[in-house]
C-alpha positions in Angstrom: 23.7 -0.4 23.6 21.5 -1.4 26.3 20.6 1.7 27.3 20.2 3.0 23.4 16.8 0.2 23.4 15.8 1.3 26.7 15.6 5.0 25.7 14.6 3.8 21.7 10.8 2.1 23.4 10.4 4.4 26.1 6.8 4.0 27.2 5.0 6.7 26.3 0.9 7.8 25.6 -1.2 10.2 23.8 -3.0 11.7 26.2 -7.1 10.8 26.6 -8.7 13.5 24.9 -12.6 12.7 25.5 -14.5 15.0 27.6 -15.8 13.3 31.0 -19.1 12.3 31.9 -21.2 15.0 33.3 -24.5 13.2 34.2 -26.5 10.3 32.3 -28.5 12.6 30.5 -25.2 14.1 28.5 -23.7 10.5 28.7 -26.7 9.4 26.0 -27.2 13.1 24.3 -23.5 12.7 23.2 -23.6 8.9 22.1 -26.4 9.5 20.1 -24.6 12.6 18.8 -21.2 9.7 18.2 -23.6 7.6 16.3 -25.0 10.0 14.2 -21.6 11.4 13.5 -20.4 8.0 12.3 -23.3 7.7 9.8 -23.9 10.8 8.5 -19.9 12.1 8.2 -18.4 8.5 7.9 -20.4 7.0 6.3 -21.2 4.0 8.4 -24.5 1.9 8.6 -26.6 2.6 11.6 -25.5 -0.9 13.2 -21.7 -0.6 12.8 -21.7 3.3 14.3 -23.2 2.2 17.1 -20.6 -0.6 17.5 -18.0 2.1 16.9 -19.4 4.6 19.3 -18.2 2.6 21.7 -14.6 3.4 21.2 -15.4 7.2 21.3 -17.6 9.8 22.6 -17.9 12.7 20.7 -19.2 16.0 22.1 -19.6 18.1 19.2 -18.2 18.1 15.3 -15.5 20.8 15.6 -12.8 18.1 16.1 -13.7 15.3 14.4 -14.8 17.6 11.0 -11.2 19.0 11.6 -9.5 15.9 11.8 -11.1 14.5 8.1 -10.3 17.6 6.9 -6.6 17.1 7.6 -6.6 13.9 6.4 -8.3 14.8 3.2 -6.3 17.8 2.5 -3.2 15.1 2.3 -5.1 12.5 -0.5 -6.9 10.2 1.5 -9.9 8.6 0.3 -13.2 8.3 1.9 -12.9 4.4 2.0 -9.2 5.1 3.6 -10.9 7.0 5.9 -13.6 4.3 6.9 -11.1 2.0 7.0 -8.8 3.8 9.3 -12.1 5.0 11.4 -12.9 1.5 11.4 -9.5 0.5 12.9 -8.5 3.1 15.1 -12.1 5.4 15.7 -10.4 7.3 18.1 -8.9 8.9 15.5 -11.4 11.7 15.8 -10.7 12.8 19.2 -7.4 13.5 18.6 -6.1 17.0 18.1 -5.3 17.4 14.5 -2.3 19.8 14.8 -0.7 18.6 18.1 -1.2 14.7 17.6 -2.0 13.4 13.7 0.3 16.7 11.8 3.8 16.1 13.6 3.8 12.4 12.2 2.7 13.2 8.9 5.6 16.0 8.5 8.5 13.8 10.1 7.3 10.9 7.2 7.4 13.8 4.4 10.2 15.4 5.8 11.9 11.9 5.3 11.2 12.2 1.6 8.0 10.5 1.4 5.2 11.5 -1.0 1.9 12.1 -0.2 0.6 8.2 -1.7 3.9 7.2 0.4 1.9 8.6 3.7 -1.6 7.7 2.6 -0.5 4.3 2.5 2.0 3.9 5.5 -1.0 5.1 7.5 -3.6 3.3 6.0 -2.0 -0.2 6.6 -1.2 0.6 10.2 -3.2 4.0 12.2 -1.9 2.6 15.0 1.3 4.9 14.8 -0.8 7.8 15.4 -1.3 7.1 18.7 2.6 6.6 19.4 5.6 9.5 20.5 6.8 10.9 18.2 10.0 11.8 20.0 10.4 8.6 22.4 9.1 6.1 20.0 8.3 7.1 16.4 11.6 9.0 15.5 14.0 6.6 17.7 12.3 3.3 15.3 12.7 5.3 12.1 16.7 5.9 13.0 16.9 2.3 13.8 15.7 0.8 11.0 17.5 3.6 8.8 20.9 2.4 10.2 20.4 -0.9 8.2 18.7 0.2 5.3 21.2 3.1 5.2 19.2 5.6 3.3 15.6 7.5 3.8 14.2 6.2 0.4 14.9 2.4 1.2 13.4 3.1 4.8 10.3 4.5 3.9 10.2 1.9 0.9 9.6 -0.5 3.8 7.7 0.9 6.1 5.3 0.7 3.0 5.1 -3.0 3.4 5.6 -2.9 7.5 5.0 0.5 9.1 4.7 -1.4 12.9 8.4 -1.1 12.3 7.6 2.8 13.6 6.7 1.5 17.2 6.8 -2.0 17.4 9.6 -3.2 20.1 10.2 -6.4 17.8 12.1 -5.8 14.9 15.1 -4.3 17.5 14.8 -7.6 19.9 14.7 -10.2 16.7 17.5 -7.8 14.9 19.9 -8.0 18.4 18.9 -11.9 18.2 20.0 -12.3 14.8 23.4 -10.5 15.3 24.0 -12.5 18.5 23.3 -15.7 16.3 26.1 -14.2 14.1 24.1 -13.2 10.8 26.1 -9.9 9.5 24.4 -6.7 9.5 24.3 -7.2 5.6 21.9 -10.2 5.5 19.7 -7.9 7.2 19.3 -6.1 4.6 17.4 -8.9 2.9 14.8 -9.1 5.8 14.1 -5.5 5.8 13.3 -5.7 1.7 11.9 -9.7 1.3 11.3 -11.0 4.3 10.0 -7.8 6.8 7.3 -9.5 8.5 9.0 -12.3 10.4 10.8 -9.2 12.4 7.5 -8.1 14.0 7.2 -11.9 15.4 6.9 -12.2 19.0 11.2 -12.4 20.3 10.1 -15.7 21.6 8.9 -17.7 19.1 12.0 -15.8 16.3 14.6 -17.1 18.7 13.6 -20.4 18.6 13.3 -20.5 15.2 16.8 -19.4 14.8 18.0 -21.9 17.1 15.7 -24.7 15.1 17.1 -23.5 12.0 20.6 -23.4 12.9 20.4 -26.6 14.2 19.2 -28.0 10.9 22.4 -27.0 9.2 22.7 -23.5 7.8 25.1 -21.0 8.1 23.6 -17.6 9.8 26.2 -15.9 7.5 24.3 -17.1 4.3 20.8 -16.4 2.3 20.3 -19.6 2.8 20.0 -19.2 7.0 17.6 -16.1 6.4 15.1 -18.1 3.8 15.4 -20.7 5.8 14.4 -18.9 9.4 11.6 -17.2 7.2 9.6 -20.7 5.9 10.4 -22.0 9.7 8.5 -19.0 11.3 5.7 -19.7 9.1 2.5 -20.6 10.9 3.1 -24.2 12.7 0.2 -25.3 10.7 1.1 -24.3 7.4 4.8 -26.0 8.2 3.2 -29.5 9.2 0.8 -29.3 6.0 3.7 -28.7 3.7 5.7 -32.2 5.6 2.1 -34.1 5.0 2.2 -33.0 1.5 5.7 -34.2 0.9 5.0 -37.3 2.8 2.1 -37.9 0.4 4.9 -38.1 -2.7 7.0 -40.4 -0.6 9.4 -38.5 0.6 11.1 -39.1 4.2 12.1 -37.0 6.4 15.6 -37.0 5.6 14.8 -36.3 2.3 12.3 -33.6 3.5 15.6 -32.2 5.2 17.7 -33.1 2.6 15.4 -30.6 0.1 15.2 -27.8 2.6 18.8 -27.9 3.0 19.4 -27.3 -0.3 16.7 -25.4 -1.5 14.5 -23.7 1.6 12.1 -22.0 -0.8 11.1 -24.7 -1.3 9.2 -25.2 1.9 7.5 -21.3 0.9 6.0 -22.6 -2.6 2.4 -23.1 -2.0 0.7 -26.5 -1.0 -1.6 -26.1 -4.3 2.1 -25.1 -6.7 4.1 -28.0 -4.8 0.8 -29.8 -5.5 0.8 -29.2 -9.4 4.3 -29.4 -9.8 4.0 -33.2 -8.4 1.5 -33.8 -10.4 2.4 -32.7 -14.3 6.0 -34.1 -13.1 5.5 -37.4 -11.2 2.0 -38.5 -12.9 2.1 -36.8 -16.3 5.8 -36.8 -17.1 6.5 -40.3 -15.3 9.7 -38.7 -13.2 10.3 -40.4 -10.0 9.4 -37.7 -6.6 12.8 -37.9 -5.5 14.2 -36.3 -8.7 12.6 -33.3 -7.1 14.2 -33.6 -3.9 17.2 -33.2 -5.1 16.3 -30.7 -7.4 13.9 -28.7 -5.2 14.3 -25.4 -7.2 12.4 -27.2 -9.6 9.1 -26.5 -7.2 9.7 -22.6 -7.4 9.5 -22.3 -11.1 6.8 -21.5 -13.2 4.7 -24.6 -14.1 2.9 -22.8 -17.4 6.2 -20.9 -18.7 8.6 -23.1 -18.0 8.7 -26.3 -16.6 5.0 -27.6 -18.9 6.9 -26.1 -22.6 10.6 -27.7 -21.1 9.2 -30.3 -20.4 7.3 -31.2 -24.1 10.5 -30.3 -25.7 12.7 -33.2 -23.4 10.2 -35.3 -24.3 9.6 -34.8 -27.9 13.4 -34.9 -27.9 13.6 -38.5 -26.7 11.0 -39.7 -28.6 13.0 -38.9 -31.5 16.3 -40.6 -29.5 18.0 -37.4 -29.9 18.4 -37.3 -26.3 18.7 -40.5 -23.9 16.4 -39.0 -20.8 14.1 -36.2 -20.7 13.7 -36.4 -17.0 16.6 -34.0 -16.4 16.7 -30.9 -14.0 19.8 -29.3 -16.1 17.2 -28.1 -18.7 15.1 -26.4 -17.0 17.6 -24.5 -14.6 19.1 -23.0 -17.5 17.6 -19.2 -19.5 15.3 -19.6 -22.0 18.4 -18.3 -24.6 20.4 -20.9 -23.6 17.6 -23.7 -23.6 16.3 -22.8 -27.1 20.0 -22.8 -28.4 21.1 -26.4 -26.9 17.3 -28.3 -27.2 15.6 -26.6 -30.0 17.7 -24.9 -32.3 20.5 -27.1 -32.5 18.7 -30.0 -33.9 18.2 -28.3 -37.5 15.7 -30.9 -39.0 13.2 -30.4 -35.9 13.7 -26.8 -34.9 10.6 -25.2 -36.5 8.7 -28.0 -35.4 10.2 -27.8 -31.8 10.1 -24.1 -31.5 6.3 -24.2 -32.2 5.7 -26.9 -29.9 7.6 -24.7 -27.5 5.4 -21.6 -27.9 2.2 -23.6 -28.1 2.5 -25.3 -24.7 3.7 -21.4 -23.3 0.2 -20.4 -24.8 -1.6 -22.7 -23.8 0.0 -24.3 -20.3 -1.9 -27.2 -20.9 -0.7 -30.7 -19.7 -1.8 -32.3 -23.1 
């Protein structure tokens, strides 16, 4: 197995295809002729060409007019194009047939369509630049052992083509199996969560061990939602605790919540932050409710949790139920909640049912 990664990132290069200096004079004659380039076929302002000129040094337009040619002839915009010239300006000194072609063939060959390469390369040119043989092909049979088929492979290099050369993804995959998560769970990383394999190895492992210290099984969901929200940015993390803090909750309770419930540590400061707020302030529940209902914090505040919530209330007003601040309610589908709160109680349905689909409309605290 060892071997199979040594061989898989085999160090490799596209070889420097700019011309060498022959005196001072040419030096400047074939900047200018960059810059001008940039402007005139690129479409760049004067300013940023000259910025870019400084990643290439163009001696005439044969290979750069060929290599915008290929590139259009497969569906790629001019603002792709400036984009990825923008990114990766060496681009244009690159032989079209021998370097950019061969990758663009192996990703159709793989059953991608044309949009399917377009945007693979747009989100990351950097792949251009790699082996095809020692570094491009070895990735894509990597990742394809896991995802099993070519479609669901290139259905994720779509959302993370660095999984084409990066050396991450196969050191945080070998952690993960180590740690004892079965090749299935990866499955869910590769389709939900692809991003927190192209950490650093370093900073996943210890998020691993964080996370398994905290509680969860690496043979559950739970471990990989869990190792996602903990890989987050440290900063986002500690914001989320302050924001918790805020409603009064401890940090057992904190733990408690994440434990059950690690999405909930995913939801966004300014949702956990609204949710709090029609809950707690409006609705008069106590924070802890949530804690030990943390799902709650995932749903949707204007099509769910706002119209449930009018309904419980209404409900108790009425003293046909004892407590509207219940979880059950909401946890349920929208059949089943409209059959045991609405239209059940046949003297208040109609006048239940439109409060229901008014506060839908109009996801209004009032």
């Amino acid at each position: 197995m060892l071997s199979y990664f040594r061989r898989l990132f085999k160090t490799s290069t596209t070889p420097h295809l700019l011309q060498p200096f022959s005196s001072s004079s040419s030096s400047s004659q074939n900047h200018s002729f960059t810059v001008n380039y940039l402007i005139q076929n690129c479409g760049f302002s004067p300013e940023t060409a000259s910025k870019l000129s400084k990643r290439v040094l163009l001696n005439n337009s044969q290979k750069p007019d060929s290599v915008l040619a290929l590139f259009k002839s497969y569906g790629f915009s001019n603002s792709q194009l400036s984009s990825l010239i923008k990114t990766r300006t060496d681009i244009l000194s690159y032989d079209p047939n021998k370097t950019i072609l061969p990758k663009f063939n192996f990703l159709l060959s793989k059953g991608a369509s044309n949009s399917d390469l377009v945007h693979i390369i747009t989100r990351n040119p950097l792949m251009l630049s790699q082996s095809l043989q020692n570094t491009i092909t070895p990735c894509y049979d990597f990742i394809k052992r896991f995802l099993l088929s070519d479609q669901s492979t290139i259905a994720s290099l779509k959302h993370c083509s660095c999984f084409l050369y990066s050396k991450y993804p196969s050191h945080n995959i070998q952690l993960l199996l180590q740690y004892g998560v079965p090749e299935s769970k990866l499955l869910i990383l590769f389709q939900n969560h692809y991003y927190i394999l192209s950490q650093n190895p370093s900073i996943f492992e210890k998020g691993i061990a964080e996370v398994k210290e905290l509680g969860f099984d690496p043979k559950t969901t739970l471990f990989i939602v869990a190792l996602r929200a903990k890989i987050n940015s440290k900063s986002h993390w500690e914001r989320k605790i302050y924001l918790y803090k805020k409603w009064g909750w401890s940090d057992e309770i904190i733990a408690s919540a994440f434990l059950k419930y690690p999405w909930c540590m995913l939801a966004s400061e300014e949702k956990i932050e609204a949710v709090m707020q029609f809950l707690v302030n409006h609705m008069g529940w106590e924070s802890n409710v949530l804690a030990k209902h943390p799902m709650l914090l995932m749903m949707s505040l204007e099509k769910r949790v706002i119209p449930r919530a009018f309904v419980l209330k209404f409900l108790q007003s009425k003293g046909l139920i004892k407590d509207a601040k219940l979880a059950a309610p909401f946890k349920v589908s929208e059949d089943l909640f409209l059959k045991r709160y609405v239209n059940c109680f046949e003297e208040e349905a109609s006048q239940l049912l439109k409060l229901y689909e008014e506060k839908r409309d109009a996801s209004t605290f009032k």
